[in-house]
VEXGUZA-592393 format. One line per field, with one value per residue (C-alpha): residue in one letter; z, x, y. Coordinates in Angstrom, 3 decimals, decimal comma, padded with zeros to 6 digits. Layout:
N
aa = [a | ...]
up = [Z | ...]
east = [X | ...]
north = [Y | ...]
END
This chain:
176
aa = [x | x | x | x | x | x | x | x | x | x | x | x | x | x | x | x | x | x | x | x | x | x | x | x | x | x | x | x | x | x | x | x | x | x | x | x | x | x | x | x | x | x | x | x | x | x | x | x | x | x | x | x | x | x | x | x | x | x | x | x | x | x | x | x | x | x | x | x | x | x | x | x | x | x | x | x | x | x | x | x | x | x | x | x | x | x | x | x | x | x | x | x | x | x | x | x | x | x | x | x | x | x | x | x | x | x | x | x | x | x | x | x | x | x | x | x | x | x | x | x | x | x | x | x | x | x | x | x | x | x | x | x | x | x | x | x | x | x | x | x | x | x | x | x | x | x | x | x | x | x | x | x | x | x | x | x | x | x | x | x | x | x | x | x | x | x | x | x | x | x | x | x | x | x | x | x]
up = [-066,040 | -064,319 | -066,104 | -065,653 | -067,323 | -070,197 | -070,213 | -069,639 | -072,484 | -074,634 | -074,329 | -074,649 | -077,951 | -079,571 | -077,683 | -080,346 | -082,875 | -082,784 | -082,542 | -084,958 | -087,568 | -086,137 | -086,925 | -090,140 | -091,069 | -090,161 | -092,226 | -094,594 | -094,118 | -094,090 | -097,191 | -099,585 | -098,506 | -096,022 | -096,662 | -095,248 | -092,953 | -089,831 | -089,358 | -089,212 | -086,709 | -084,484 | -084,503 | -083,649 | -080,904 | -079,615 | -079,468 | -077,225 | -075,029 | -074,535 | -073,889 | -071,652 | -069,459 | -069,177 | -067,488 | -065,667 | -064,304 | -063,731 | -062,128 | -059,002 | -058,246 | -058,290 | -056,046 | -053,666 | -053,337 | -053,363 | -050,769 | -048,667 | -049,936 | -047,787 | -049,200 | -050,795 | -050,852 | -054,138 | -054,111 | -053,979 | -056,710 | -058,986 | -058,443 | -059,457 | -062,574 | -063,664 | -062,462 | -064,571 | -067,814 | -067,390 | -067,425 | -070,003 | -072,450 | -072,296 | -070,524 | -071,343 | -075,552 | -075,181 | -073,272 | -076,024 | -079,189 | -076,998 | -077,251 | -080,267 | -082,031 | -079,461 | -080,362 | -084,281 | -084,028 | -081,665 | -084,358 | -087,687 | -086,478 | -084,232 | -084,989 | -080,715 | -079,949 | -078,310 | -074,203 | -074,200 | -076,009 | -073,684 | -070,598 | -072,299 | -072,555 | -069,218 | -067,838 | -069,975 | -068,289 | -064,862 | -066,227 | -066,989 | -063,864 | -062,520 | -064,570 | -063,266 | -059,827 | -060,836 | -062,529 | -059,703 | -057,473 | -059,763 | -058,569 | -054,849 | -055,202 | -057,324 | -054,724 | -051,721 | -050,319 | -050,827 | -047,595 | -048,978 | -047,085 | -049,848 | -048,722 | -050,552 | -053,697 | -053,366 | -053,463 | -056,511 | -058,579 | -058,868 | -060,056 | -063,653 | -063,328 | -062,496 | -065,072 | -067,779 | -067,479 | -067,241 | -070,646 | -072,326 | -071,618 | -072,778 | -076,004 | -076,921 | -075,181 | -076,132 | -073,608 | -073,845]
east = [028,053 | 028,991 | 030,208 | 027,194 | 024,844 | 026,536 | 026,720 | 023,107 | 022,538 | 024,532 | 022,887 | 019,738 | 020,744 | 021,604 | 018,568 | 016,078 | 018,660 | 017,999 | 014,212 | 013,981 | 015,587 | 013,225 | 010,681 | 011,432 | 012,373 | 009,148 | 007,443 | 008,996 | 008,336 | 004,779 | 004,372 | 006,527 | 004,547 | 000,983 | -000,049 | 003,207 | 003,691 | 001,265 | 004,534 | 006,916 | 004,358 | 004,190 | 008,025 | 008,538 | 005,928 | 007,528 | 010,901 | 009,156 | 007,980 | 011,316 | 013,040 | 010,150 | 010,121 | 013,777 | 014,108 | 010,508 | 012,241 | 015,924 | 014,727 | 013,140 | 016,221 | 018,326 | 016,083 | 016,654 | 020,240 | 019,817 | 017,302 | 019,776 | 022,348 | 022,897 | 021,183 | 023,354 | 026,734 | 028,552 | 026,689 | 023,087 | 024,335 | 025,438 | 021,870 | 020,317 | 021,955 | 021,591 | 017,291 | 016,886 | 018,605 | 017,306 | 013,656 | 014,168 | 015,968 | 014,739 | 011,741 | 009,663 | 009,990 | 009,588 | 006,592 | 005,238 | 006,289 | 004,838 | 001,614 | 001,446 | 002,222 | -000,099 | -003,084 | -002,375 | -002,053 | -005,101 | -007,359 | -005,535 | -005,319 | -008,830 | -010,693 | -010,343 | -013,176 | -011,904 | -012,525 | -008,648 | -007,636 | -009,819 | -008,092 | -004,426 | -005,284 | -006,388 | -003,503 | -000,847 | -003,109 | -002,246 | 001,538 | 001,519 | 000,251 | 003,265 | 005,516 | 003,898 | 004,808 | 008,278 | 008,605 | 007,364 | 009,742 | 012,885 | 011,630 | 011,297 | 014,892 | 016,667 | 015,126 | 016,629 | 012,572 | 012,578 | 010,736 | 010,155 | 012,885 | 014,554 | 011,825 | 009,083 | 011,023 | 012,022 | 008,471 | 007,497 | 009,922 | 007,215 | 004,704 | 005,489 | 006,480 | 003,274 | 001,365 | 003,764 | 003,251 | -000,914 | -000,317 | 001,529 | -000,925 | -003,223 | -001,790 | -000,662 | -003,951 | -006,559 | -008,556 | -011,766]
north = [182,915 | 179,597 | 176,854 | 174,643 | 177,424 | 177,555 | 174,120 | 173,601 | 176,117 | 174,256 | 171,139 | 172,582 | 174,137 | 170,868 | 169,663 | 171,608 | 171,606 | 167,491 | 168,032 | 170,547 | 168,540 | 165,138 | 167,191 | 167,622 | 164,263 | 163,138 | 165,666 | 164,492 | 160,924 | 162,328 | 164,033 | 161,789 | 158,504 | 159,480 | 156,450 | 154,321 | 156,584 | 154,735 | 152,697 | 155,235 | 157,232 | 153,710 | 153,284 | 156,869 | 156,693 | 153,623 | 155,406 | 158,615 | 156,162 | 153,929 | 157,747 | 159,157 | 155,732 | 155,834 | 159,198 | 158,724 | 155,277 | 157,195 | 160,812 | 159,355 | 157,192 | 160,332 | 161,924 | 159,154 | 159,999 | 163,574 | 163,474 | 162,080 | 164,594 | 167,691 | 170,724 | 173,219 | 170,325 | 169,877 | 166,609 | 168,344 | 170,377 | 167,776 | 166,076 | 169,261 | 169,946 | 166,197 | 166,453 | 169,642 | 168,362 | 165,089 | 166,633 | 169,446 | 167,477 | 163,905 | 163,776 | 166,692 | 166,190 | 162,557 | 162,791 | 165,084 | 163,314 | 160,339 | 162,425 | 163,749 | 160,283 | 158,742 | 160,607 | 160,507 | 156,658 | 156,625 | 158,382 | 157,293 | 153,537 | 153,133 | 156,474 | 156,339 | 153,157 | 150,327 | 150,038 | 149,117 | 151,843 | 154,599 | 152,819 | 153,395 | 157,175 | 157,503 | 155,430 | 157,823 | 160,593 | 159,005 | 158,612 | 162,409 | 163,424 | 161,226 | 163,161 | 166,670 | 165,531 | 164,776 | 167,862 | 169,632 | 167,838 | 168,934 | 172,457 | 171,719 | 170,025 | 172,845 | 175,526 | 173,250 | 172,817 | 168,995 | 167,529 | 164,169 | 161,392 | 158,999 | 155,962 | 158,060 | 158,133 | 154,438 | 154,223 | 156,730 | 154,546 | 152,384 | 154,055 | 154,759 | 150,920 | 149,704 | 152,067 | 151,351 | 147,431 | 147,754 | 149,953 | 147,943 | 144,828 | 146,725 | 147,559 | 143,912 | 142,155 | 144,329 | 142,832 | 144,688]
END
């Protein structure tokens, strides 16, 4: 076994050992106080989406480089290594905690009405579409079938930009 699977396996060991024990913590914070707990949901929803914007912000700007990297160099293989773990054990559970405290706070806190809030979901839908491209493009990279040139990821970089500044106006705005 190479050194980088077991180090991969490693991390993604103490990975669900961290969000197994989140998980409980929030139970927790659940059952001793349901009704304080709205805060607590709202912090820790904030929190999945400071960690899922980070590596949606930081994955595209290593494809850039790798893109330019020649397939199968110790370079390329560095980028893959750091695309996989960045997506398995960053991105992918904070886009889901990100969801699952979305939706809870969407239907505790507004019972889902508001125009605003219907255009956040659908612009986090957008966001996770995004993040099923990049996901898909981690693939493409770690199988050496990346046809993309670095300008088109200079380019993607933006686009969980964009989205994440129209959500966030809408959450603070609440314009309609």
């Amino acid at each position: 076994m190479a050194a980088s699977d077991t180090g991969g396996k490693k991390a993604a060991g103490r990975a669900f050992t961290a969000l197994a024990i989140f998980i409980g913590l929030t139970a927790l914070l659940f059952f001793y106080n349901p009704s304080g707990f709205y805060l607590w949901a709202k912090a820790i929803h904030v929190i999945a989406v400071i960690a899922w914007m980070a590596g949606m912000l930081y994955l595209p700007r290593l494809f850039v480089y790798h893109a330019d990297a020649e397939p199968g160099s110790e370079k390329s293989e560095t980028f893959k290594v750091m695309e996989q773990r960045l997506l398995r054990l960053i991105i992918n559970p904070a886009m889901i905690v990100t969801w699952v405290f979305g939706l809870w706070l969407a239907w505790d806190g507004f019972g889902f009405s508001g125009g605003w809030l219907h255009a956040k979901i659908a612009l986090v839908v957008a966001m996770s579409g995004v993040h099923g491209y990049f996901s898909a493009s981690v693939r493409r990279f770690a199988a050496d079938q990346n046809t993309k040139p670095a300008r088109h990821w200079r380019i993607m970089n933006e686009a969980p930009t964009l989205l994440m500044i129209v959500i966030v106006v809408l959450v603070i705005v609440k314009p309609f």
